[in-house]
C-alpha positions in Angstrom: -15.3 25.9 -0.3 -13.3 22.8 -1.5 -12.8 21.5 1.7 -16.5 21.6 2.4 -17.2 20.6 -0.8 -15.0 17.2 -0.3 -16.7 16.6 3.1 -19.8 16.5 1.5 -19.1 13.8 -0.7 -18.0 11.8 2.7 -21.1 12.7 4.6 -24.1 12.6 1.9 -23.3 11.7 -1.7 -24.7 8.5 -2.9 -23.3 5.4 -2.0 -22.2 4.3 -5.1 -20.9 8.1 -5.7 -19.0 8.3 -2.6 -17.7 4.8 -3.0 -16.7 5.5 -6.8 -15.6 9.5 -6.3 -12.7 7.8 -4.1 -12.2 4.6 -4.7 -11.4 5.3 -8.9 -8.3 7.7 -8.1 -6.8 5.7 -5.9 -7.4 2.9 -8.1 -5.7 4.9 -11.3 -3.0 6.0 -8.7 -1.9 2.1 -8.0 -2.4 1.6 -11.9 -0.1 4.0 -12.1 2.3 2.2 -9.5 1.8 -0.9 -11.1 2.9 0.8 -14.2 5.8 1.9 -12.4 6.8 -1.7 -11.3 6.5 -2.9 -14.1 8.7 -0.8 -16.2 12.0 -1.7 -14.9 11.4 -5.0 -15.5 10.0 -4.9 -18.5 12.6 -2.1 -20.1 15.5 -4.6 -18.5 14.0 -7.4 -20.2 14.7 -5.8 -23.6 18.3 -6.1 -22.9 17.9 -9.9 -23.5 19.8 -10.8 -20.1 17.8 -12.8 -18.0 20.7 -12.2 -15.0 19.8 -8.6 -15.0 15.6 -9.4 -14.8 17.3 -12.2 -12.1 18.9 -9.0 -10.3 15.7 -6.8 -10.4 13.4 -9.5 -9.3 16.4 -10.2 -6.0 16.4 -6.3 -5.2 12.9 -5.3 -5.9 11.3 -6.5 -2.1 14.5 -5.1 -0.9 13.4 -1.7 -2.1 10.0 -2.2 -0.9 11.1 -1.6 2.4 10.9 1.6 2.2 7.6 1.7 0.9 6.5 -0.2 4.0 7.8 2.3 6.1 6.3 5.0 4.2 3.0 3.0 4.8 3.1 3.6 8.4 2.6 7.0 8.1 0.4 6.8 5.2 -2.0 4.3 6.3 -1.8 5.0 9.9 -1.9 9.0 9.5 -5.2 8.9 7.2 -7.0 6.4 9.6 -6.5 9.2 12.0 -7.1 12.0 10.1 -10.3 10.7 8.6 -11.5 10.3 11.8 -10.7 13.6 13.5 -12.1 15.0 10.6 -14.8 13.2 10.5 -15.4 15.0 14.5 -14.6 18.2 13.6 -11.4 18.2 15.0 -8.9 20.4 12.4 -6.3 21.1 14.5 -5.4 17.6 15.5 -5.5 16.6 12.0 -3.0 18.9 11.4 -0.6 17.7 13.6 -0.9 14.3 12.5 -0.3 15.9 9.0 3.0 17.4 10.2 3.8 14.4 12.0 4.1 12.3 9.6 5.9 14.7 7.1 8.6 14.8 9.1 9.0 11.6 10.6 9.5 10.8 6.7 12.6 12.7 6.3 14.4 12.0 9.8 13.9 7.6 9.5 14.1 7.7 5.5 17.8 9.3 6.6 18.5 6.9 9.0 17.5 3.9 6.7 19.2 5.1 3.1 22.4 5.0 6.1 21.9 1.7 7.2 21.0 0.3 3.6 24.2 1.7 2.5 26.7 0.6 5.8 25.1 -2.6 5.3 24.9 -3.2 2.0 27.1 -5.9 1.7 25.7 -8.3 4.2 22.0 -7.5 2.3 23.1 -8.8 -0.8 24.5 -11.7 0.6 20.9 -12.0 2.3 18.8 -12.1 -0.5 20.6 -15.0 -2.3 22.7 -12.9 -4.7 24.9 -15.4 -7.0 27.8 -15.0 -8.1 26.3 -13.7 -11.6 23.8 -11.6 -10.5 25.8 -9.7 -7.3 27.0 -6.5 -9.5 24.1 -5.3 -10.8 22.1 -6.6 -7.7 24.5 -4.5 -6.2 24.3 -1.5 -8.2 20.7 -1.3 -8.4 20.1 -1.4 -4.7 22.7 1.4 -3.9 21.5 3.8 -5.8 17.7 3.9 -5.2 18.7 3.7 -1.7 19.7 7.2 -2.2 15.8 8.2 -2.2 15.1 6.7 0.7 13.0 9.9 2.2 11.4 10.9 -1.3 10.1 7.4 -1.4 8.7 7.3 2.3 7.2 11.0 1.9 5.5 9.8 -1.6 3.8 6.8 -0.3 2.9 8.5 2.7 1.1 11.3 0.6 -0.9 9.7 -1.7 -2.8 8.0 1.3 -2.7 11.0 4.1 -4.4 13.8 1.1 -6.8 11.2 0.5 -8.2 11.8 4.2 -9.4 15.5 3.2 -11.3 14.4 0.0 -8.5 15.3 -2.1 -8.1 12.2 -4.2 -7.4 13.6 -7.4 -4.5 15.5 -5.7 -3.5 12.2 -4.4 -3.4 10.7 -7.6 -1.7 13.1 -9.5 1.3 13.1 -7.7 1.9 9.5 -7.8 1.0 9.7 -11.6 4.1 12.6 -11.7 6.3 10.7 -10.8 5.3 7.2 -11.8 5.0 8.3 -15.3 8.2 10.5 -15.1 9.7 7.0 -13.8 8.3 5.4 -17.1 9.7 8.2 -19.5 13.2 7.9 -17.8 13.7 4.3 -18.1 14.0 3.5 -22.2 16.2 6.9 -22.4 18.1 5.8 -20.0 18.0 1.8 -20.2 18.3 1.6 -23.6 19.4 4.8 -25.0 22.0 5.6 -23.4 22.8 2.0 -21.9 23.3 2.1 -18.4 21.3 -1.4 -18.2 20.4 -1.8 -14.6 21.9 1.6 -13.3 19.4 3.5 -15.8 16.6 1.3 -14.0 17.7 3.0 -10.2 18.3 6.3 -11.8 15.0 6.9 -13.1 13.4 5.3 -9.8 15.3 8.1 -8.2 14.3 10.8 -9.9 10.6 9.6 -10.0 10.0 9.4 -6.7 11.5 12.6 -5.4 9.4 14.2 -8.4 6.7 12.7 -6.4 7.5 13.7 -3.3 8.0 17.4 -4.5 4.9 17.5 -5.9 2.9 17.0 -2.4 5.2 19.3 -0.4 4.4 22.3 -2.9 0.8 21.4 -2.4 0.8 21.9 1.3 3.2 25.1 1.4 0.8 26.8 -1.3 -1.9 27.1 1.1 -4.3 24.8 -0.8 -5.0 21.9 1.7 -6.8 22.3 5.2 -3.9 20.2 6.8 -0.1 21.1 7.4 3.0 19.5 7.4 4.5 23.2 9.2 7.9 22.5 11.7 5.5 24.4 14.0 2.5 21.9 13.9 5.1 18.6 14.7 4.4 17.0 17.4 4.5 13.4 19.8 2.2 15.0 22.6 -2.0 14.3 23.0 -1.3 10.6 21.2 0.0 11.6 17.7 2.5 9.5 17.6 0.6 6.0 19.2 -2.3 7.0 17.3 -0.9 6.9 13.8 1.9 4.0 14.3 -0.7 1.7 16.3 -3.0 1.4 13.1 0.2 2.2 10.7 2.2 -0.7 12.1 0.3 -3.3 11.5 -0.7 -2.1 7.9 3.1 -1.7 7.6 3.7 -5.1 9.0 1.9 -6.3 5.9 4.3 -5.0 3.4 7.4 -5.6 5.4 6.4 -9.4 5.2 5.8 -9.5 2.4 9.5 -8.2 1.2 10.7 -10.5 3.7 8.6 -13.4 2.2 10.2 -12.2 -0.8 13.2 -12.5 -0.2 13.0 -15.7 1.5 11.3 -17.7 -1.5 14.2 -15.8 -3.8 16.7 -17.2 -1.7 15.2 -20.9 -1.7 14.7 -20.7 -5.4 17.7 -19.8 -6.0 18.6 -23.4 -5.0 17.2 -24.1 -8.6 19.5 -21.6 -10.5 19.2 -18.3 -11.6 16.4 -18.9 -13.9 14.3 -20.1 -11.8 14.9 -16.6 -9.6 13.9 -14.9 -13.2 11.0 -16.7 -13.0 9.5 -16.6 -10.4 10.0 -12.4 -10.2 8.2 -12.3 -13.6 5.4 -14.5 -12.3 4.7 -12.1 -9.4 4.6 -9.2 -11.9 2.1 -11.0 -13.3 -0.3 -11.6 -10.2 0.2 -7.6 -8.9 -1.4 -6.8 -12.0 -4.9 -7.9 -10.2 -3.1 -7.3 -6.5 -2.3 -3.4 -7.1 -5.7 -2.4 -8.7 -7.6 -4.1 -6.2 -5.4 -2.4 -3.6 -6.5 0.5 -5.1 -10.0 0.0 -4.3 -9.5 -0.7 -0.4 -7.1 2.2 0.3 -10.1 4.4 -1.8 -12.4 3.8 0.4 -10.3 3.8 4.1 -10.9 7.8 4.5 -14.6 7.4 3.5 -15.1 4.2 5.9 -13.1 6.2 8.7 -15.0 9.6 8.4 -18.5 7.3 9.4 -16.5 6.0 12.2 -15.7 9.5 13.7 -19.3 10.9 12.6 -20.5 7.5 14.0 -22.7 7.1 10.6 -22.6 3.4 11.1 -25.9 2.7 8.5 -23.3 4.8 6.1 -20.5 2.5 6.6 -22.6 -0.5 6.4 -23.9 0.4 3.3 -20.6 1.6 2.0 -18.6 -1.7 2.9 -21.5 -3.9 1.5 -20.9 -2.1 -2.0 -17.3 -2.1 -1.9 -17.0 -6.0 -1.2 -19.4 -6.7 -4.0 -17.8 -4.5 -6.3 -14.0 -5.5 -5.0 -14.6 -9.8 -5.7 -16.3 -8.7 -8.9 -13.1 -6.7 -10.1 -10.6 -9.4 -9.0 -12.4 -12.4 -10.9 -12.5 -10.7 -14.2 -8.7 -9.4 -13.2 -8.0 -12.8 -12.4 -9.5 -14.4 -15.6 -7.9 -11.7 -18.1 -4.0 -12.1 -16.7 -4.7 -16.1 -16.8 -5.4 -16.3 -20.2 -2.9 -13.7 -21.2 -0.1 -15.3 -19.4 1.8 -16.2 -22.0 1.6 -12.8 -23.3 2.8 -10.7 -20.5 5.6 -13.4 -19.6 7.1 -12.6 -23.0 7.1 -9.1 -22.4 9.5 -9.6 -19.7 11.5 -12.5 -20.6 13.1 -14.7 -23.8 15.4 -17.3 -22.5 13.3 -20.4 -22.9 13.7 -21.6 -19.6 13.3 -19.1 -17.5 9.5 -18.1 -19.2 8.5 -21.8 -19.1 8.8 -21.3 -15.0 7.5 -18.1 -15.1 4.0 -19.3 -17.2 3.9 -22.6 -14.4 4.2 -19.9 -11.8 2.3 -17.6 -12.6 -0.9 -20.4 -13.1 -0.2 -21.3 -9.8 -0.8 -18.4 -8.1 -3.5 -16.5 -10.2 -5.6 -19.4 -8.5 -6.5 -17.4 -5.6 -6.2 -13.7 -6.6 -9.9 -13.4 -7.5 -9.7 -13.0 -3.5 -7.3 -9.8 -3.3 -10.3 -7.1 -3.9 -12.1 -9.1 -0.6 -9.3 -8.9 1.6 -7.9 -5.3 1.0 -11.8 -4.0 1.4 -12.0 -5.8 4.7 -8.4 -5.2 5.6 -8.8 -1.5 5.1 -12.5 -1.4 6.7 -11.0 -2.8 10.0 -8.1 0.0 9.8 -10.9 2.6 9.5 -12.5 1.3 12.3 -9.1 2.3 14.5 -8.8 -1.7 15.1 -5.3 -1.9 15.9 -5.0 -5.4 17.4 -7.2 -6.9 14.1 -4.9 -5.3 11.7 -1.9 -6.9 13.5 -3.3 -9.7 13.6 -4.1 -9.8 9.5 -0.9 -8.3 8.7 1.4 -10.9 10.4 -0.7 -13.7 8.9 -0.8 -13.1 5.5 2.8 -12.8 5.0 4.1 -13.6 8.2 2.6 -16.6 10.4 0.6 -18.2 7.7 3.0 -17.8 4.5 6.5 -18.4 6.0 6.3 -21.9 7.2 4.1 -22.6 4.7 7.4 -22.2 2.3 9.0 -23.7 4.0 6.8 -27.2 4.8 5.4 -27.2 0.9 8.8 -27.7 -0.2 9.7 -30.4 2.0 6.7 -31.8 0.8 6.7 -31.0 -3.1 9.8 -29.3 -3.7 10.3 -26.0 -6.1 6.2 -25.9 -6.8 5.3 -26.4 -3.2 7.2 -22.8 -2.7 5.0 -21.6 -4.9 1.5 -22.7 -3.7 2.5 -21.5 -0.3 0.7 -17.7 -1.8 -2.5 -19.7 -2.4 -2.5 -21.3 0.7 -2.0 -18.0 2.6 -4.6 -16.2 0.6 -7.0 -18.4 1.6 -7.0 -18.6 5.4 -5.6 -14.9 5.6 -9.2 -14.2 3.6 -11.0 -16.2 5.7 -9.3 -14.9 9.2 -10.5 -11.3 7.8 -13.4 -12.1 7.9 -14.2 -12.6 11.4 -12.1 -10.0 12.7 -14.2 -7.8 10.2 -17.6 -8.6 11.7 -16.3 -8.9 15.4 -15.1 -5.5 15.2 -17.8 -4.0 13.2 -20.4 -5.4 15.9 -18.6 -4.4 18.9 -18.0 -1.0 17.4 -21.6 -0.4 15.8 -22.7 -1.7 19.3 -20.8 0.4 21.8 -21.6 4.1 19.7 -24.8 5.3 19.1 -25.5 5.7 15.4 -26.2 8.8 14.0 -28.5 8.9 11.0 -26.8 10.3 7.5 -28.6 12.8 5.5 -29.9 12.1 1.5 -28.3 13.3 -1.5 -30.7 16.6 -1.6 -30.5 17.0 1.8 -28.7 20.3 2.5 -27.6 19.5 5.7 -24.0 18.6 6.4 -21.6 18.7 9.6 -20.0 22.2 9.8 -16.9 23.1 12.0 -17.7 24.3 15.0 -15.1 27.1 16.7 -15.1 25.7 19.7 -14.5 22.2 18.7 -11.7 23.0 16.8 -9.7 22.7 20.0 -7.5 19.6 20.8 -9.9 17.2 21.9 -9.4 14.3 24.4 -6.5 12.3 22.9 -8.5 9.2 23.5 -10.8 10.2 20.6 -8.2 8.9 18.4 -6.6 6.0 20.3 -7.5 3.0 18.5 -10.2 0.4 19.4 -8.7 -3.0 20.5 -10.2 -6.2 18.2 -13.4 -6.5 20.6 -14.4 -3.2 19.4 -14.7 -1.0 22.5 -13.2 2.5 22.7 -13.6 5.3 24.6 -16.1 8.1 23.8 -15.2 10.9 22.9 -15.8 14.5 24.6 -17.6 17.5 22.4 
């Protein structure tokens, strides 16, 4: 009765419902992650050492890493899921479910291994000084340690979101975010570990997290499974999910490697600067993670009218969305800019190091008004199974656009020219999304008959048929390429 009762608000609430039912949990959820990144900083910060906020600001995109990896399966795995459900199709949901469970706990093994063999060579990566190596050091070694609770918690809070579940979603990223939260003054502060306390509580917050999700599939109360017994690579599982998880993953991987590439220039300009500049993009997430929020909300909504083929539905739901996301990130965008000062303090107190972070943070609140746009298109082409688009947006945003961009704004204006290099990206990243939105929207909308969506007192929804509960034709689920053409699938 749940389950039905969550498919209805996909198939025939209001738009505005629909849109709000899922878009405010997941937004509350990356509140809740903002929260999270926040707190180390800010808890490290009232140590009064600078180096320390310097060594959390170097190892902070390192750590992301896993959370991109955990993306893959997140992102990917509810674009699929949405969509088989969205057909009727249970039983492959399932196994993409159990898919993804699992392929968080054998590559979160294999990459806690690596981080640790390699650890070394990292740190001298990321531009760690001689005054900042320890506790760079430190911190990165032990929250390598939850390298699989960290893949299977990102990867959850997205995939539950597929079934309607979004409150479930939510409240296991709030578990462990605010257990994360709790941890870090006790053991920051009270008991004085410093930068250690910081990893230790990141630890146990996230494989609270993590733990909260697997008890919710193995007490029976969600329509998927994450079973040994449903794992499998066979009728496209595996492409499926990494061809539209990859690319969404590609976006957070670049942007740790962006990262740690403007750390390590900065750190041309001393340690401060490196202070700086961390606090500065702590500043700019505040807008970046709610507005984040909003597009992943939406994704399994947008991607169950894509498998039903409601395509009225989707319009109607993306037009709402993109109005509502630019609204959100201007008054985000105005609120952190004139409480800059504020929030830098929070964070910092040498004198230096917060005038940088108040110049950088100016700089690039500039464009963030633009996040809600792009994460509502960039989430509307992933539920539209468009691979090749969301490649294409991912490696530009933080990859082909950003990159040289550091690197030629430099050469051109020096330590501020690193820093406009986010703008710049922003702006033509925005602008590329865009056009891949509305090519693959028309080729999509054009190549499958629409089906037309019943009211709000309409009492007609799609049931389950038996017989289509079978595996269907695997190429139901492969993704469109960026022209929008896909194959049809067999009932």
């Amino acid at each position: 009765m749940n389950d039905q009762k969550a498919m209805e608000i996909f198939h025939k609430a209001p738009v505005s419902q629909a849109v709000l039912k899922n878009a405010l949990p997941a937004m509350a959820a990356m509140l809740m992650v903002l929260v999270y990144n926040l707190a180390d900083t800010f808890f490290i910060g009232q140590t009064h050492d600078a180096l320390q906020v310097a060594a959390v600001s170097l190892a902070t995109p390192v750590f992301l890493i896993f959370m991109a990896i955990g993306t893959v399966f997140g992102v990917g795995g509810t674009s699929v899921i949405s969509r088989a459900l969205g057909e009727g199709n249970t039983d492959y949901a399932k196994k993409v479910c159990a898919f993804c469970m699992w392929s968080c706990v054998i590559i979160g093994i294999i990459i806690t291994a690596l981080f640790l063999l390699f650890m070394e060579p990292i740190l001298t990566l990321i531009g760690a000084s001689s005054d900042t190596l320890e506790p760079t050091k430190t911190y990165l070694t032990i929250v390598s340690c939850s390298g699989p609770f960290v893949l299977i918690s990102n990867c959850y809070t997205n995939v539950i979101r597929a079934e309607g579940k979004s409150g479930i979603a939510c409240m296991g990223q709030l578990l462990g975010n605010l257990l994360n939260v709790i941890l870090d003054p006790i053991m920051i502060l009270g008991f004085h570990w410093n930068i250690a306390g910081a990893a230790i509580a990141t630890v146990i917050g996230n494989a609270a997290g993590a733990v909260f999700y697997i008890c919710y599939f193995l007490l029976g109360r969600s329509s998927l499974s994450i079973h040994v017994k449903d794992f499998t690579l066979k009728d496209k599982v595996c492409s499926s999910v990494l061809a539209i998880g990859i690319p969404a993953a590609l976006g957070s991987l670049l942007m740790s490697v962006s990262q740690i590439i403007i750390n390590s220039q900065i750190a041309d300009y001393g340690d401060m600067a490196v202070a700086g500049i961390g606090v500065a993009m702590k500043v700019t997430v505040i807008t970046g993670m709610i507005c984040m929020g909003l597009g992943q909300g939406i994704q399994p909504l947008l991607g169950y009218c894509v498998g039903a083929k409601l395509w009225k539905r989707f319009k109607d739901v993306f037009r709402f969305s993109a109005i509502s996301a630019l609204a959100l990130g201007t008054f985000l965008t105005i609120l952190c800019f004139v409480t800059t000062g504020q929030i830098v303090s929070a964070f910092l107190t040498d004198p230096t190091a917060t005038d940088y972070a108040i110049q950088f943070a100016h700089i690039l609140l500039s464009t963030s008004f633009l996040f809600g746009l792009f994460y509502v298109l960039v989430n509307s082409i992933q539920a539209m199974g468009a691979a090749t688009a969301s490649l294409i947006i991912s490696l530009s945003r933080q990859g082909i656009i950003y990159i040289p961009a550091l690197f030629v704004l430099k050469a051109a204006f020096g330590l501020t020219g690193l820093v406009w290099a986010q703008p710049v990206a922003d702006i033509l990243s925005t602008a590329l999304a865009i056009v891949l939105y509305v090519r693959t929207y028309r080729g999509l909308s054009a190549a499958s008959p629409s089906m037309n969506y019943p009211s709000a007192t309409s009492s007609a929804i799609m049931t389950v048929n038996p017989a289509a509960n079978k595996s269907v034709p695997t190429s139901a689920y492969s993704p469109s390429d960026i022209s929008g053409t896909s194959s049809s699938t067999t009932t």
